[in-house]
SEZA-209200 format. One record per residue (C-alpha): residue in three letters; x, y, z negated. Coordinates in steps of 0.02 Angstrom, whole numbers, padded with zeros to 5 digits. Example, Ala and Ser with C-alpha at 12.3 -4.5 7.8 and 13.67 -1.06 7.14 Angstrom:
2
VEXNU, ala, 00615, -00225, -00390
VEXNU, ser, 00684, -00053, -00357
# end
This chain:
263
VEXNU, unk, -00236, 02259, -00222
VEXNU, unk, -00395, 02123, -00247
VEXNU, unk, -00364, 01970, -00192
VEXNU, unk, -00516, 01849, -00129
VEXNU, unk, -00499, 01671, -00192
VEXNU, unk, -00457, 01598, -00016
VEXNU, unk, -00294, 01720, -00037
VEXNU, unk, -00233, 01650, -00206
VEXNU, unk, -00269, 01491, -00139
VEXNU, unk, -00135, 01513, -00005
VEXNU, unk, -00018, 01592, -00117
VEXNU, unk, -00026, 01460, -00242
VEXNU, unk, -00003, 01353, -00075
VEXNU, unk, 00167, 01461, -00035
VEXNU, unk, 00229, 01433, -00237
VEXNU, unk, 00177, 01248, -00229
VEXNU, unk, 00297, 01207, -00090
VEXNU, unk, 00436, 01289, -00154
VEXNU, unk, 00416, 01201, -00298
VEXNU, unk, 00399, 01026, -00211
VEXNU, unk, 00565, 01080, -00101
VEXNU, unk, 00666, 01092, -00265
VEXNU, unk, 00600, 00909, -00317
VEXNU, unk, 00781, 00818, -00295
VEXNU, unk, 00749, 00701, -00146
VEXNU, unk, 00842, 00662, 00026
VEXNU, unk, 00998, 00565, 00007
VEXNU, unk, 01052, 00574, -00186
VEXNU, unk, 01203, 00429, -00179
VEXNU, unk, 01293, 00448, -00029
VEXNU, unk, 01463, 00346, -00083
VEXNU, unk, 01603, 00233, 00029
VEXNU, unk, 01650, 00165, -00129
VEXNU, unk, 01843, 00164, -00097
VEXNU, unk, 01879, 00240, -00272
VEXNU, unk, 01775, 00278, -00429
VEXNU, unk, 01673, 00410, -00456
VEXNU, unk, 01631, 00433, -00664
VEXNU, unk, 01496, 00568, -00604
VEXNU, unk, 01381, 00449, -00505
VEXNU, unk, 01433, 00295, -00576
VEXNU, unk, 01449, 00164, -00713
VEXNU, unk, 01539, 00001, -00731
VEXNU, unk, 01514, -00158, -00807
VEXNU, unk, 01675, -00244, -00768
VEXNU, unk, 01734, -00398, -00877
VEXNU, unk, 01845, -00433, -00742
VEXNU, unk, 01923, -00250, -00663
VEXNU, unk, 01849, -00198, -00494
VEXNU, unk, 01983, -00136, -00365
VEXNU, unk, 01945, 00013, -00253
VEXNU, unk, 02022, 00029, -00090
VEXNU, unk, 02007, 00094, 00079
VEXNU, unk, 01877, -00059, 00112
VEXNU, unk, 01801, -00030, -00050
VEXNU, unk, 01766, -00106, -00211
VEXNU, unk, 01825, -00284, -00240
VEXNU, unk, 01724, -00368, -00372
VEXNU, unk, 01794, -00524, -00484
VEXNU, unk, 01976, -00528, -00393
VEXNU, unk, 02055, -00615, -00539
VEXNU, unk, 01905, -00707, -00637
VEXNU, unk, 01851, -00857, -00533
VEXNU, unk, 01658, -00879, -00535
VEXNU, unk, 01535, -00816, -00633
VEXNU, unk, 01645, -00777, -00775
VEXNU, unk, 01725, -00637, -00664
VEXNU, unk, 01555, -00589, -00606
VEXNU, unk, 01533, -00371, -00623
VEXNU, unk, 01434, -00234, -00557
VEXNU, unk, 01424, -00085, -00534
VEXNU, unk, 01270, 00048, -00581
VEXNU, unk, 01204, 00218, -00536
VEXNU, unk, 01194, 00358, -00682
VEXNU, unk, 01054, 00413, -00594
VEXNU, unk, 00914, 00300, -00715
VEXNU, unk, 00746, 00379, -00634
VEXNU, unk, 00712, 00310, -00482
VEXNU, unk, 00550, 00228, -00511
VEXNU, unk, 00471, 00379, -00541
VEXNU, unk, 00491, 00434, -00339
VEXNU, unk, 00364, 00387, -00221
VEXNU, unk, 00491, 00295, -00113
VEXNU, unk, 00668, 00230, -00139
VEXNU, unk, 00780, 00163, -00002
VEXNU, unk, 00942, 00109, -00017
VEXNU, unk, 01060, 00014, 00095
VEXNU, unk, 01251, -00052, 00064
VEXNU, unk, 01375, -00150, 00134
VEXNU, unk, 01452, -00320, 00069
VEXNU, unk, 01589, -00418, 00141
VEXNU, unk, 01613, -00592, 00082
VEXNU, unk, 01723, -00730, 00161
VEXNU, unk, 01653, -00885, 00065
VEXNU, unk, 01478, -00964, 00035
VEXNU, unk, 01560, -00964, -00133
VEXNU, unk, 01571, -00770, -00159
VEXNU, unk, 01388, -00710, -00248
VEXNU, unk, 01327, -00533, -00205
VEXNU, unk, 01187, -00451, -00271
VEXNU, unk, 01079, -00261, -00266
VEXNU, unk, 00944, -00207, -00368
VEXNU, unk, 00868, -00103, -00463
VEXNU, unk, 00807, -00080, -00641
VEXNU, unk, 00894, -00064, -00814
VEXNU, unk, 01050, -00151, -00760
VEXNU, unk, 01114, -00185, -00924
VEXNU, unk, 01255, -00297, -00940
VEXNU, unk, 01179, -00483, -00953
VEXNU, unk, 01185, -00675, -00975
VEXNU, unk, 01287, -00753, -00831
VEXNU, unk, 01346, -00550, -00794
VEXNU, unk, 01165, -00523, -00709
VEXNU, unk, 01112, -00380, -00744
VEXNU, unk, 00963, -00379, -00874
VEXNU, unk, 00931, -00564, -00861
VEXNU, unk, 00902, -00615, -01059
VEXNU, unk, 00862, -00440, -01123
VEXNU, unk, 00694, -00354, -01129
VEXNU, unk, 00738, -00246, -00999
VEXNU, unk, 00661, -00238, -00814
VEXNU, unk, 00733, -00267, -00639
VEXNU, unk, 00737, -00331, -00486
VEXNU, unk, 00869, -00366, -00373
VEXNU, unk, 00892, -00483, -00201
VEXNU, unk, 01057, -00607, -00201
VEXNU, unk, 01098, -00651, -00045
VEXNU, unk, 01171, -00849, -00007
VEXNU, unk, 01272, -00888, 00158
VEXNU, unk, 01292, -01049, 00101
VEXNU, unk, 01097, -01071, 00097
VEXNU, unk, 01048, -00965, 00208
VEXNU, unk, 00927, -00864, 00120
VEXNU, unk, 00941, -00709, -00013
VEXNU, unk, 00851, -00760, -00174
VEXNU, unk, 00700, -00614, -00238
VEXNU, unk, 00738, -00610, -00407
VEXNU, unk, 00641, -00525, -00566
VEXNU, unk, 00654, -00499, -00736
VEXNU, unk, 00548, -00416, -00880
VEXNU, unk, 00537, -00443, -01075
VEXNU, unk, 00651, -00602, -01040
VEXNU, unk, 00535, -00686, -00920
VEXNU, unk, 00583, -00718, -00745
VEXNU, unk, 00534, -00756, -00579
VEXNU, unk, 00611, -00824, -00422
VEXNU, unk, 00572, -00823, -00229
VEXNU, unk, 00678, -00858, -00076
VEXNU, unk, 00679, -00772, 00096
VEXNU, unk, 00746, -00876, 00237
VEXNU, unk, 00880, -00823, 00366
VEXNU, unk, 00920, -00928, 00519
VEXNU, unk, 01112, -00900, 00557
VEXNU, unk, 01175, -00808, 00390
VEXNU, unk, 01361, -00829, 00390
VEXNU, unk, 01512, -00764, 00268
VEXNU, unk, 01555, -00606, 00350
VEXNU, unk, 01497, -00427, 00358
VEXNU, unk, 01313, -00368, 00332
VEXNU, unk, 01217, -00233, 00283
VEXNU, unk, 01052, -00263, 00140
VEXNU, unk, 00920, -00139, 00124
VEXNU, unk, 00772, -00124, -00013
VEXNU, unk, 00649, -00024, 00012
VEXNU, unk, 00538, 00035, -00169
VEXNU, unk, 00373, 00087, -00143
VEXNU, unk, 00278, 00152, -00309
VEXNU, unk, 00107, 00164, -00240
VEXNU, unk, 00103, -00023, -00190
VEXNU, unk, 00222, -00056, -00338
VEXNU, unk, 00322, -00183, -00218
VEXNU, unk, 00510, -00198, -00181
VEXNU, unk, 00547, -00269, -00006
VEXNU, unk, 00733, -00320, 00022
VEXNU, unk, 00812, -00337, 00231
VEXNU, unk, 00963, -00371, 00291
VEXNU, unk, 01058, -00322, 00452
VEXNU, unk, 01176, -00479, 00506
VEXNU, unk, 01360, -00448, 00561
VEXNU, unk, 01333, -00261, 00536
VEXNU, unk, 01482, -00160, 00651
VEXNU, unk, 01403, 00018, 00587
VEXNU, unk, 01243, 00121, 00643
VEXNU, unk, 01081, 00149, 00609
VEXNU, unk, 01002, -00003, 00485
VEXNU, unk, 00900, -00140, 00608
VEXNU, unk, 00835, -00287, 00496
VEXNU, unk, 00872, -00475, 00563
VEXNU, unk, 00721, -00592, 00575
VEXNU, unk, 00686, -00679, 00413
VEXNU, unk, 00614, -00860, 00424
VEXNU, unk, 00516, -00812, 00266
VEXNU, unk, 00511, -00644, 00172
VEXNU, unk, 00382, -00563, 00044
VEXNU, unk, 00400, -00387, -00058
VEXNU, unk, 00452, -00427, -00251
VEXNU, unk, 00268, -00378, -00315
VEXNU, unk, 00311, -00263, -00474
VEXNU, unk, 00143, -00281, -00562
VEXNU, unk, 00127, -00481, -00579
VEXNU, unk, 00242, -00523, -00709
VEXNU, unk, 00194, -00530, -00868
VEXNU, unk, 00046, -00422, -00840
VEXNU, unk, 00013, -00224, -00914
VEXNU, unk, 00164, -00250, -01002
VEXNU, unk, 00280, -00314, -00879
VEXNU, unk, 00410, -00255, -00731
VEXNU, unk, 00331, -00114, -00671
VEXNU, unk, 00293, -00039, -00840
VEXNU, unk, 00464, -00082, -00902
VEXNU, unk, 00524, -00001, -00731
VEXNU, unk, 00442, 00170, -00760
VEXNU, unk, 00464, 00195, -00944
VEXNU, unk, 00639, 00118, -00956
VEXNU, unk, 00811, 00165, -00848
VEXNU, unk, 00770, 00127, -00677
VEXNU, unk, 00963, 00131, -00596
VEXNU, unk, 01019, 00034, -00433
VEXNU, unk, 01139, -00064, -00447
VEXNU, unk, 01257, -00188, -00358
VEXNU, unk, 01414, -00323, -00378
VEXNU, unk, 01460, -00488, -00355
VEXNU, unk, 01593, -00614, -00405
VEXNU, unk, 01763, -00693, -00308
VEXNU, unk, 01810, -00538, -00191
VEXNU, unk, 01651, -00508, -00149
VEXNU, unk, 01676, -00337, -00075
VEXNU, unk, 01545, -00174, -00066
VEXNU, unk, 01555, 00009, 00026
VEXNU, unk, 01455, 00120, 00094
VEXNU, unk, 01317, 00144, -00019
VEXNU, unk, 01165, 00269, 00023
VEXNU, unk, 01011, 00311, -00076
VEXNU, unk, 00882, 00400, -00001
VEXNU, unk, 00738, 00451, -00109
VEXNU, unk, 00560, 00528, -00080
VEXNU, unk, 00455, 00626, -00217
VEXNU, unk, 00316, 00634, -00261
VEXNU, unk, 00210, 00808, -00217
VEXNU, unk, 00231, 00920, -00373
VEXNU, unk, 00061, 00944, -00451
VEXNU, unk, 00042, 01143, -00411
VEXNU, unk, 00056, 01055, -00232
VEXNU, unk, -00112, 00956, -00245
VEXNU, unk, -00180, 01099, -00311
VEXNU, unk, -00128, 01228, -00187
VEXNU, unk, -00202, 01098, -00061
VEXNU, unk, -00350, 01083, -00137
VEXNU, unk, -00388, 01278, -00156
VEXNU, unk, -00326, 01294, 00023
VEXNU, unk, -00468, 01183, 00077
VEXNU, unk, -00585, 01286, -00021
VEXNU, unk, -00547, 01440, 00061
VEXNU, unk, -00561, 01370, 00228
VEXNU, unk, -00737, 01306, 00187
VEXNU, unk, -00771, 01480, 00121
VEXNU, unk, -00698, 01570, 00290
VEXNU, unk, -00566, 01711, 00346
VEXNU, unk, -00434, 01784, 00201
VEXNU, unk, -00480, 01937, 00139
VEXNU, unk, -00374, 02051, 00077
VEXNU, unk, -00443, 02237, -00014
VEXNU, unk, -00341, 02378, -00093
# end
């Protein structure tokens, strides 16, 4: 059997999206975080976090920043997906109780934030009841940068963040969902809030190249009881390159006309 080009277009077409459907994407950390999973997970704990059916308690018996631990994904490759969005749940009771998500290297770090003094990349958002605001916060090659998004009415209690990581505009935009009682995600209003731009620290050589040839986890924790669950990472891939090509010959053949297919 002789195939025209227009038909091996459209059968590299068929290959290339079998391929792309066996790219890992969808939700890849689906987790309530009442007990610890070794497989997903790793811990950097000076003080022990306690797992329950509310979840994980960070810094129960280290007061302050000295208790202060997180918790990161063994997955280390997210920067390489188009899109990243993850969401969790934190629970604190106190302004004094510091929470924070991110993503990046999340290597254990001065002041137990994660990367902060190191030459390794993140960036994470830290949200403040007591100031009503969550701080943007970045790191790369030991340089960082700070930036704070404003919102009215943000009280100890129960909330929901989200970030969303978008590789083609290299930004990371963090939202949060106020007095969250379960459902779908629906951001608050935020006095004030900008996307952590990946590519303007520190140049060529900064976050975002640290982000995609470094571990790129996310990660979470917090300090005083601060307490996490329900954590969900959704990614999207990019198309595989036999995709973009399949496309490509698949236009082709349309410009050239009808299949044709001889024996």
């Amino acid at each position: 059997m002789k195939w025209t080009i227009a038909a091996k277009a459209f059968a590299v077409l068929a290959w290339g999206l079998t391929a792309w459907g066996s790219v890992q994407g969808g939700v890849v950390v689906s987790d309530p975080l009442t007990s610890f999973d070794a497989g997903s997970f790793t811990v950097s704990a000076v003080d022990p976090i306690v797992y329950d059916a509310s979840g994980a308690h960070f810094g129960t018996g280290v007061p302050g920043d000295s208790g202060r631990s997180y918790q990161r994904t063994n997955r280390s490759n997210f920067a390489q997906a188009s899109k990243v969005v993850a969401e969790i749940t934190f629970q604190t009771s106190t302004d004094d109780q510091q929470v924070f998500f991110g993503i990046g290297a999340g290597e254990t770090a001065l002041f137990g934030t994660p990367d902060w003094s190191t030459q390794f990349s993140s960036a994470s958002f830290w949200p403040e009841t007591g100031n009503d605001k969550f701080t943007r916060f970045r790191t790369a090659n030991d340089s960082n940068s700070f930036g704070d998004s404003t919102i009215p009415g943000f009280a100890p209690g129960t909330h929901r963040f989200r970030m969303t990581y978008t590789k083609a505009t290299s930004q990371l935009l963090g939202e949060i969902d106020l007095d969250y009682a379960g459902g779908p995600f629906v951001a608050d209003p935020a006095g004030s809030n900008f996307p952590i731009v990946t590519t303007s620290l520190n140049g060529p050589n900064g976050w975002l190249a640290g982000l995609l040839s470094e571990p790129s986890r996310v990660f979470f924790g917090g300090d005083d009881g601060a307490t996490f669950r329900d954590l969900k990472v959704t990614v999207i891939p990019e198309p595989a390159t036999g995709v973009l090509l399949a496309i490509g010959l698949a236009a082709l053949a349309r410009r050239r006309g009808q299949i044709v297919v001889r024996r």
